[in-house]
C-alpha positions in Angstrom: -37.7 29.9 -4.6 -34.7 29.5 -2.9 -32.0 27.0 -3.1 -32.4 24.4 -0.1 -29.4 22.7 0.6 -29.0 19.5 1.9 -27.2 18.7 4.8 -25.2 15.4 5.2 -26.2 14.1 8.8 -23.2 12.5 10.6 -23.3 8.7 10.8 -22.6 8.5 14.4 -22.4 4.1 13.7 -20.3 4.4 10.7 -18.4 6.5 12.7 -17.3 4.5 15.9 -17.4 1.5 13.8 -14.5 2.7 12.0 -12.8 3.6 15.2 -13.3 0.5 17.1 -12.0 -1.5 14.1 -9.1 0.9 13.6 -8.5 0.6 17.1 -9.0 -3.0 17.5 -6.3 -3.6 14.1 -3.7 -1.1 15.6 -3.6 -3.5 19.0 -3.8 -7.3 16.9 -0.6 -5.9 14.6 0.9 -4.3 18.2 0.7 -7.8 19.9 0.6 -9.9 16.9 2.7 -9.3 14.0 6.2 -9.1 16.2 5.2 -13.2 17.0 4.2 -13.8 13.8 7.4 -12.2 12.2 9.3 -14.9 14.6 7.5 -17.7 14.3 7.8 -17.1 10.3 11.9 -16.9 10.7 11.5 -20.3 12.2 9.2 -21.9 10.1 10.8 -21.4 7.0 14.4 -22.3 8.1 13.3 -25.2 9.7 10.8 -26.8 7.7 13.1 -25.9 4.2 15.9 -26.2 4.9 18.8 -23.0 6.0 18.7 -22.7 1.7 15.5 -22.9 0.2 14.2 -21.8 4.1 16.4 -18.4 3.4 15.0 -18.0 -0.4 11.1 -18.6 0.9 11.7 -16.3 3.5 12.9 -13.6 1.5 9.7 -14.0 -1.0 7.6 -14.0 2.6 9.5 -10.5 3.3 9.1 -9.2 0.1 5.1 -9.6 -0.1 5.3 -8.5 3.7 6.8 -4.9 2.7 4.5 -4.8 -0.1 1.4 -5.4 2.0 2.8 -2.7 4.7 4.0 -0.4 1.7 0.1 0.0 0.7 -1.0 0.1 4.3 1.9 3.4 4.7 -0.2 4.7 1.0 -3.8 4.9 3.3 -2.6 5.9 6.4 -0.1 8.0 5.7 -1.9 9.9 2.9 -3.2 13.0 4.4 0.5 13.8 5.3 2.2 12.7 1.5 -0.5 14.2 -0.5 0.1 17.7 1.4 3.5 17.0 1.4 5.2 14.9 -1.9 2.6 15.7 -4.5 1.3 19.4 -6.2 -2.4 20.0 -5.0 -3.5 18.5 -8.9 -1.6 15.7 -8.0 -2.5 11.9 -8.1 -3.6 11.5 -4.7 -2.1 8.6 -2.1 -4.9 7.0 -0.2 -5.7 4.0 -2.9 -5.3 0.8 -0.7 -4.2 -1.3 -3.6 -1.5 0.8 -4.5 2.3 1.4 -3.1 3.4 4.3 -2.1 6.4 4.3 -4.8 3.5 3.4 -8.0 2.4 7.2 -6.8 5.1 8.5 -6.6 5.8 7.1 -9.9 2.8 8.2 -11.1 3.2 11.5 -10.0 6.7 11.9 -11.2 5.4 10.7 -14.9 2.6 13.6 -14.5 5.6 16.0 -13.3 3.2 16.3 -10.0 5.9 15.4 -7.3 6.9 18.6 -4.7 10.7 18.9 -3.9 10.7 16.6 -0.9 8.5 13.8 -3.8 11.4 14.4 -5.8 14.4 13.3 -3.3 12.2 10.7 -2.0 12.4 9.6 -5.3 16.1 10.1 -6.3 16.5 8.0 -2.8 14.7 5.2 -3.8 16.2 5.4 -7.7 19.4 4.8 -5.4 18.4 1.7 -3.4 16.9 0.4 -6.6 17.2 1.7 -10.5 14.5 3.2 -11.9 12.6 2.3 -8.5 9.1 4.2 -8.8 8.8 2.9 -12.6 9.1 -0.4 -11.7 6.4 -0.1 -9.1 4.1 1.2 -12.0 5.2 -1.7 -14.0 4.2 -4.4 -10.9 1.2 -3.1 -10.9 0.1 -2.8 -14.0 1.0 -6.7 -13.8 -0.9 -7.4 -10.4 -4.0 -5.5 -11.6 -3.9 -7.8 -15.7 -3.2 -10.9 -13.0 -6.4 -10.2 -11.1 -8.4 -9.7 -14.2 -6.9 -13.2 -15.6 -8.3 -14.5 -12.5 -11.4 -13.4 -12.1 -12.5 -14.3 -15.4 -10.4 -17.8 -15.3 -12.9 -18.2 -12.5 -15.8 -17.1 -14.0 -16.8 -14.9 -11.6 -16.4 -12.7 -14.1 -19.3 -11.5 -16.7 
């Protein structure tokens, strides 16, 4: 007997649902995130105060870069996993992580390429030690969503 193989049809839905939602987020940010950025500057200064305005908008930047630093690990991972880690690599594409927690990880593994490696010295220059921290937020985040979940018994 031979060996019949089967062959994956192409979910034509799945498909152009992806793409009309890709296409529909790419326009909302476009149009909506330069406002939103704006309206946030104001908010903050006015409603706290120029001090404790410029120390919530900071935290409001912070979790901003964060959000768009794991949006840069999924969309951008075809290119960095060809391009800053070895093929065995730990592979960019995980929407809940950064794109410095793999390169950390990947440095740890002694996975990173030559261009992973400056990118990497770059950022240990902007901030010490840089793609360790990033492991050590997540680690954080991840035990904070577990304490969650089972604070909220959603949990088994």
């Amino acid at each position: 007997m031979g060996v019949i193989k089967k062959i994956k049809k192409i979910n034509f839905v799945e498909f152009l649902q992806g793409l009309t939602l890709l296409i529909l987020s790419i326009v909302l940010a476009i149009v909506i995130v330069p406002i939103s950025v704006l309206v946030n500057f104001i908010y903050y200064i006015a409603k706290f105060k120029f001090q404790s305005g410029i120390n919530e908008l900071g935290l409001w930047m912070k979790s901003t870069a964060l959000s768009i630093d794991q949006f840069g690990n999924v969309t951008c991972a075809t290119v960095f996993n060809f391009t800053l880690i070895k093929k065995d690599g730990e592979k960019f594409g995980d929407p809940d992580l950064t794109i410095s927690c793999v390169l950390g990880l990947n440095k740890y593994k002694k996975k990173l390429t030559i261009i992973g490696k400056l990118i990497v010295l770059i950022l240990h220059l902007i901030e010490r030690n840089h793609v360790e921290k990033a492991i050590e937020r997540q680690i954080e985040s991840d035990q904070d969503a577990i304490m969650r979940i089972q604070k909220d018994e959603y949990y088994g």
